[in-house]
C-alpha positions as CSV (number, residue, x, y, z in Angstrom):
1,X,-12.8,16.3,16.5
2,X,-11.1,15.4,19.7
3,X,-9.9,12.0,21.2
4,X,-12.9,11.1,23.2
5,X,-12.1,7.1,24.6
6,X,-15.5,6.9,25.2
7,X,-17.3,8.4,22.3
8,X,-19.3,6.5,20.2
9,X,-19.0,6.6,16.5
10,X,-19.3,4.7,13.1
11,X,-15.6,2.5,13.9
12,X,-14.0,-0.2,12.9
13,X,-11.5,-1.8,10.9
14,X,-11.1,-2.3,7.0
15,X,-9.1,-4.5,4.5
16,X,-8.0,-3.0,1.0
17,X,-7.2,-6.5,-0.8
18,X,-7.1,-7.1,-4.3
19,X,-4.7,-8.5,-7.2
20,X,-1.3,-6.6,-7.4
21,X,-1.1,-3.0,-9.0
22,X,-5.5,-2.7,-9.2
23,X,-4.9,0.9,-7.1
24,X,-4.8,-0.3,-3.5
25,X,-2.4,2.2,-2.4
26,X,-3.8,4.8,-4.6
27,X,-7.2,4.7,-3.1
28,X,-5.7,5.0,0.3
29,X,-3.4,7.9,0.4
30,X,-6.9,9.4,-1.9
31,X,-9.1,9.0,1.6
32,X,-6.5,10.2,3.4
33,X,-5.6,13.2,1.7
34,X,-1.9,12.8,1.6
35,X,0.6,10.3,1.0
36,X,1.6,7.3,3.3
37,X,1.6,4.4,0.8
38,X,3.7,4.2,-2.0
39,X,3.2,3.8,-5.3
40,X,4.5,2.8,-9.0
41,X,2.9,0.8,-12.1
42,X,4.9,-2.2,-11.4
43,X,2.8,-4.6,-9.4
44,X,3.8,-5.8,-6.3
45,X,5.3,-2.7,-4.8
46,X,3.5,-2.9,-1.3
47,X,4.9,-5.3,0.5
48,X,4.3,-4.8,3.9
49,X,0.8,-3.8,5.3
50,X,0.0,-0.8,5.4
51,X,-2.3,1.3,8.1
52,X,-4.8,4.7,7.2
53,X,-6.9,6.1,10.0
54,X,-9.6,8.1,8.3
55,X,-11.5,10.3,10.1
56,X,-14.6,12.1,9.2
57,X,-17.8,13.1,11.3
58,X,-19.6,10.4,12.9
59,X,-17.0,8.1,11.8
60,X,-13.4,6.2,11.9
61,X,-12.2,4.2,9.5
62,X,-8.6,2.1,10.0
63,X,-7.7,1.2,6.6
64,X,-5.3,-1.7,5.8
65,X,-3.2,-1.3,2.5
66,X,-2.5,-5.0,2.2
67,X,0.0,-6.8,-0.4
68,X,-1.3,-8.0,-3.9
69,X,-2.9,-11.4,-4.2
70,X,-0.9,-13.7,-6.3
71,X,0.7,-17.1,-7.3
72,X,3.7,-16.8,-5.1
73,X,7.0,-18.8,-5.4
74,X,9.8,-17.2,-3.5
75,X,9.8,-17.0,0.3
76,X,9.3,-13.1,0.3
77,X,6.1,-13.5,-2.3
78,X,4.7,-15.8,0.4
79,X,4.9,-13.8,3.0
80,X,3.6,-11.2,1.6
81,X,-0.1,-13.2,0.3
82,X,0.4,-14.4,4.1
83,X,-0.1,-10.9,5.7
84,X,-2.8,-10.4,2.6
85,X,-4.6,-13.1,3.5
86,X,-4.4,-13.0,7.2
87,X,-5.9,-9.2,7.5
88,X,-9.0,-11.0,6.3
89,X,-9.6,-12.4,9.1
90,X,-9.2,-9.6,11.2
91,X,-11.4,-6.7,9.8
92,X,-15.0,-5.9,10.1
93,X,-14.9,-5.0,6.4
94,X,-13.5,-6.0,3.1
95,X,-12.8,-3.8,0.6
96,X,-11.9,-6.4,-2.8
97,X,-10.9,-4.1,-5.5
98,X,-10.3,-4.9,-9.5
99,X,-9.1,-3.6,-12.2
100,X,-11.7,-3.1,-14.7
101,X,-9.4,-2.3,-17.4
102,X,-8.0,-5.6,-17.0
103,X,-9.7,-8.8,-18.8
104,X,-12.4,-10.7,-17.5
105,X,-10.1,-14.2,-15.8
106,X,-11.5,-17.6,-16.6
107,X,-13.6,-18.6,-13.6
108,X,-10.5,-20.7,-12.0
109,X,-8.4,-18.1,-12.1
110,X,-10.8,-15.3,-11.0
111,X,-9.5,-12.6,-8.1
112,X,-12.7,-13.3,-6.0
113,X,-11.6,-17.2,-5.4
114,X,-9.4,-15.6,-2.7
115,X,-12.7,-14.7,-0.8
116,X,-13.4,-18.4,-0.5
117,X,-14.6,-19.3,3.5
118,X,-14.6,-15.8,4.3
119,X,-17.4,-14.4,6.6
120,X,-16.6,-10.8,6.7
121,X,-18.9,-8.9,4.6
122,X,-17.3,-7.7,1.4
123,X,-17.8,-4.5,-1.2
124,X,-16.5,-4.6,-4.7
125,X,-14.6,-1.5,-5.9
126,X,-14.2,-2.1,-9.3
127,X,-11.0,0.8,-10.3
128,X,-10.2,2.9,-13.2
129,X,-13.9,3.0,-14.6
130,X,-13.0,6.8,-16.2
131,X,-10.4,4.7,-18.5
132,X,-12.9,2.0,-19.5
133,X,-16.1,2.5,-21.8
134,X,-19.5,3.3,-20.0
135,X,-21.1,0.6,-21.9
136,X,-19.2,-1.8,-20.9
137,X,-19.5,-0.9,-16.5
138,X,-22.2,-2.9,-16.4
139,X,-21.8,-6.2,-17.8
140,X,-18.6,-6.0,-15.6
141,X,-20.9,-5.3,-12.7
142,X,-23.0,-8.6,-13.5
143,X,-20.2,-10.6,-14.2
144,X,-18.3,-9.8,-10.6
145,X,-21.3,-10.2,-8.7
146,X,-22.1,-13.5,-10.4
147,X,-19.5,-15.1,-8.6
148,X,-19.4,-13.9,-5.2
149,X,-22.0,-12.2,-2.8
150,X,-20.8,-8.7,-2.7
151,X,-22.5,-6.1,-0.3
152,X,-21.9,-3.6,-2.6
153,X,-20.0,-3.6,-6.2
154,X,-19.0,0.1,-6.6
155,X,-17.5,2.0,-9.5
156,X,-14.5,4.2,-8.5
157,X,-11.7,6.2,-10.3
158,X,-9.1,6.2,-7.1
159,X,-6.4,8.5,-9.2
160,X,-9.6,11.1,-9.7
161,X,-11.4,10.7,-6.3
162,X,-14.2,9.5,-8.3
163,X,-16.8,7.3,-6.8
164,X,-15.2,7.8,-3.7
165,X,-18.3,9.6,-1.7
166,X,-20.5,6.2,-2.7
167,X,-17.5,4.0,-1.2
168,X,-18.0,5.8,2.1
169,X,-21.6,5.7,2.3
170,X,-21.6,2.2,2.1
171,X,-18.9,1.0,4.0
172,X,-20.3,3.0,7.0
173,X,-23.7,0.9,6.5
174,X,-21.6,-2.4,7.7
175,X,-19.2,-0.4,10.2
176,X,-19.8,-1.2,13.7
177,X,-20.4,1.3,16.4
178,X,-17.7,2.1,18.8
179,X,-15.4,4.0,20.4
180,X,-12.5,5.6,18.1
181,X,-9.5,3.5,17.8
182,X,-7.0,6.1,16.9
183,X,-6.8,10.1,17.8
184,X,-8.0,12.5,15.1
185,X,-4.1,13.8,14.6
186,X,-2.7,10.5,13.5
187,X,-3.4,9.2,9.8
188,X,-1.3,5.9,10.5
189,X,0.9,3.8,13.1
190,X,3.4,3.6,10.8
191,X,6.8,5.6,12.3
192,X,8.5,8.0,10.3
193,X,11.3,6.1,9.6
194,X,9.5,3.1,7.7
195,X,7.5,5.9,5.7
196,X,11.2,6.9,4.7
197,X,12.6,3.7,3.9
198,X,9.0,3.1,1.6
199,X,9.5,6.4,-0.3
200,X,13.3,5.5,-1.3
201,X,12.1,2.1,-2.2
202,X,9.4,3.9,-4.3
203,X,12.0,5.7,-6.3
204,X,14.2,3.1,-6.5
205,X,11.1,0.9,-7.9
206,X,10.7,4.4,-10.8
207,X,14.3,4.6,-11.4
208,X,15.2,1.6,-12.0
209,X,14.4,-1.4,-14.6
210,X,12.5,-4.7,-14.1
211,X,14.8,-6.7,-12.1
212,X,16.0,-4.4,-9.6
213,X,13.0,-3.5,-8.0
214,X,11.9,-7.2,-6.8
215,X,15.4,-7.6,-5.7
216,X,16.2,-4.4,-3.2
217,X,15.2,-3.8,0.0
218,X,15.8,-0.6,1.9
219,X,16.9,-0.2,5.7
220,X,17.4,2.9,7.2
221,X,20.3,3.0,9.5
222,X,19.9,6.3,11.2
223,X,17.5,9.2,11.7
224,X,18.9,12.0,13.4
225,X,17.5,15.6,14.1
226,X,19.8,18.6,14.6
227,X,19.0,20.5,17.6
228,X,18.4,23.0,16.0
229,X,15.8,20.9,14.2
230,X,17.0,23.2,11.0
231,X,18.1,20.0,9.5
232,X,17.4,15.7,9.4
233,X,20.1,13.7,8.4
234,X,18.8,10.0,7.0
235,X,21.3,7.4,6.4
236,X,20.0,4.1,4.6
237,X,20.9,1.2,2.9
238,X,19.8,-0.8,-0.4
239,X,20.1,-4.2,-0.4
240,X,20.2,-6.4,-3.8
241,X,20.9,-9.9,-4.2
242,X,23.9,-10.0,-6.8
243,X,26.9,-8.3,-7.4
244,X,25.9,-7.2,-11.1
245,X,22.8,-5.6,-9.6
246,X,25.1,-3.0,-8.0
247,X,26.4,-1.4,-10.9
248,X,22.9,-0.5,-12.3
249,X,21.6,0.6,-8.7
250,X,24.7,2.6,-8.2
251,X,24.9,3.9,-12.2
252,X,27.7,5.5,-14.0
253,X,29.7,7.8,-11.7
254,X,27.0,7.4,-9.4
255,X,24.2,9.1,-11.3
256,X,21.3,6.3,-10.7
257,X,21.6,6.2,-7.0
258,X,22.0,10.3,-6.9
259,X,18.8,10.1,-9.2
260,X,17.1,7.9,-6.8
261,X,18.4,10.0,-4.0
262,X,17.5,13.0,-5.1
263,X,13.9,12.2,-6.0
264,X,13.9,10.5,-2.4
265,X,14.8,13.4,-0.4
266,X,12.3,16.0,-2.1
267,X,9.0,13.3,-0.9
268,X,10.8,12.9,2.6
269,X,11.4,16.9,3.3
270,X,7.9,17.5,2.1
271,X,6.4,14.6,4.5
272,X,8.9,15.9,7.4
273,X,8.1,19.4,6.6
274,X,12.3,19.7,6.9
275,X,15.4,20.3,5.3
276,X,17.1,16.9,4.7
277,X,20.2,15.2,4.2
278,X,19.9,11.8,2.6
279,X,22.8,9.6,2.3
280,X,22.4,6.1,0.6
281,X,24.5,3.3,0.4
282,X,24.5,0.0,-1.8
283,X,24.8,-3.1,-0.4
284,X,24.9,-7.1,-1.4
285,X,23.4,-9.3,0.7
286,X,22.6,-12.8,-1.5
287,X,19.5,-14.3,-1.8
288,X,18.0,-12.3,0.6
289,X,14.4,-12.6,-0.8
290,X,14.7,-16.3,0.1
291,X,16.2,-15.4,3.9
292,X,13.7,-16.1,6.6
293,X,15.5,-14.3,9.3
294,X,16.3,-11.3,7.0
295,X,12.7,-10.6,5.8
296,X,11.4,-11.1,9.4
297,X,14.4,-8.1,10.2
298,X,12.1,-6.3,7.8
299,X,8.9,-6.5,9.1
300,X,7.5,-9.8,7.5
């Protein structure tokens, strides 16, 4: 399909929202067909919103990889509900997706209270149903749609691309119609460079223990191209917020960060289609999560 301003199609604009690690990300870069979102078991790994323009015939759908829902207490944690919360308001859809592996919350503490006042019509994807007994599907399905008015409560497996087909077919039933938003050749406005600085904070969130990832940022400092275009060379920085976190980022004799680097570079030659040269570089910058000025310098 071509970039036709004018042509009129199934379009519009979608929220992925959900509790944190339910398989936001996972479902995303599944629709797309390739990676833009990154992902690890911890929960909380997307921070910043994230956008997929999926394309298919008759159709456009903008996908927004949003931040998990939580109880936030640190300044960072806030902003990220914030821009959770806040897509919300702007979509035409929302997609509220659960885990079904996870237990059943009491009613006051139940994901779907965060759909409270919203007027945007909303489908339930409840993930990982191949993990979770058939017999018990069903009595989730009741018990979710109990408590809010769902469109649609779906069944998916986003690792397997299961249940995926029935997502589409009927979130094109509440799409408006439209013009396309976004040519065919572009599967997110995200640039290149945060892509980059998401897949090293990716591997720094596999590589590394529970305290590390929640206190590290990542900033790349340069992207330059040889002429030649034979070769990229990345430099970036990890920030953490104490001095003792720098030994474990950095590792004996340097092994963690060459791990990290290493794992890094083979994701951003394969999205680049390049050869790379990554060079990273540890940092302290204290208390950053709780700097205003420092997390709007990173996109929040």
């Amino acid at each position: 399909m071509n970039f036709e301003e004018n042509e009129t199609i199934k379009s519009g604009m979608v929220a992925l929202v959900g509790l944190p690690n339910v398989g936001k990300s996972t479902l995303l870069n599944c629709l797309l067909g390739q990676k833009i979102s990154i992902v690890s078991p911890k929960p909380q790994t997307t921070r910043n919103r994230i956008l997929g323009i999926v394309n298919g015939e008759g159709y456009q759908i903008v996908l927004i990889d949003t931040p998990g829902l939580h109880k936030a207490s640190s300044e960072m944690n806030r902003a990220m509900v914030r821009l959770a919360m806040e897509s919300l308001k702007e979509v035409d859809v929302v997609l509220f997706m659960v885990d079904a592996l996870s237990p059943i919350p009491k009613k006051e503490d139940t994901p779907t209270n965060y759909l409270k006042g919203v007027q945007t019509p909303a489908l339930l994807l409840l993930n990982k149903v191949d993990l979770v007994d058939k017999q018990k599907v069903l009595p989730l399905i009741a018990h979710y749609g109990n408590l809010y008015d769902f469109k649609a409560i779906i069944p998916i497996s986003a690792l397997r691309d299961d249940g995926t087909d029935l997502l589409l077919q009927e979130l094109l039933k509440f799409l408006p119609e439209g013009p396309k938003l976004y040519p065919d050749n572009i599967p997110t406005d995200s640039t290149e460079r945060f892509i980059v600085g998401e897949i090293i904070r990716e591997k720094l969130f596999l590589c590394t223990g529970q305290e590390i990832p929640y206190s590290s940022a990542v900033v790349v400092d340069s992207f330059k191209e040889r002429e030649d275009k034979a070769l990229i060379t990345i430099h970036a920085t990890i920030f953490i917020e104490r001095d003792s976190q720098k030994g474990i980022v950095v590792g004996r004799k340097g092994s963690k960060l060459q791990e990290i680097g290493t794992s890094a570079r083979k994701d951003i030659e394969e999205l680049l289609g390049q050869k790379v040269l990554l060079k990273l570089w540890v940092k302290v910058k204290k208390n950053w999560t709780k700097n205003s000025s420092f997390l709007k310098e990173l996109g929040f």
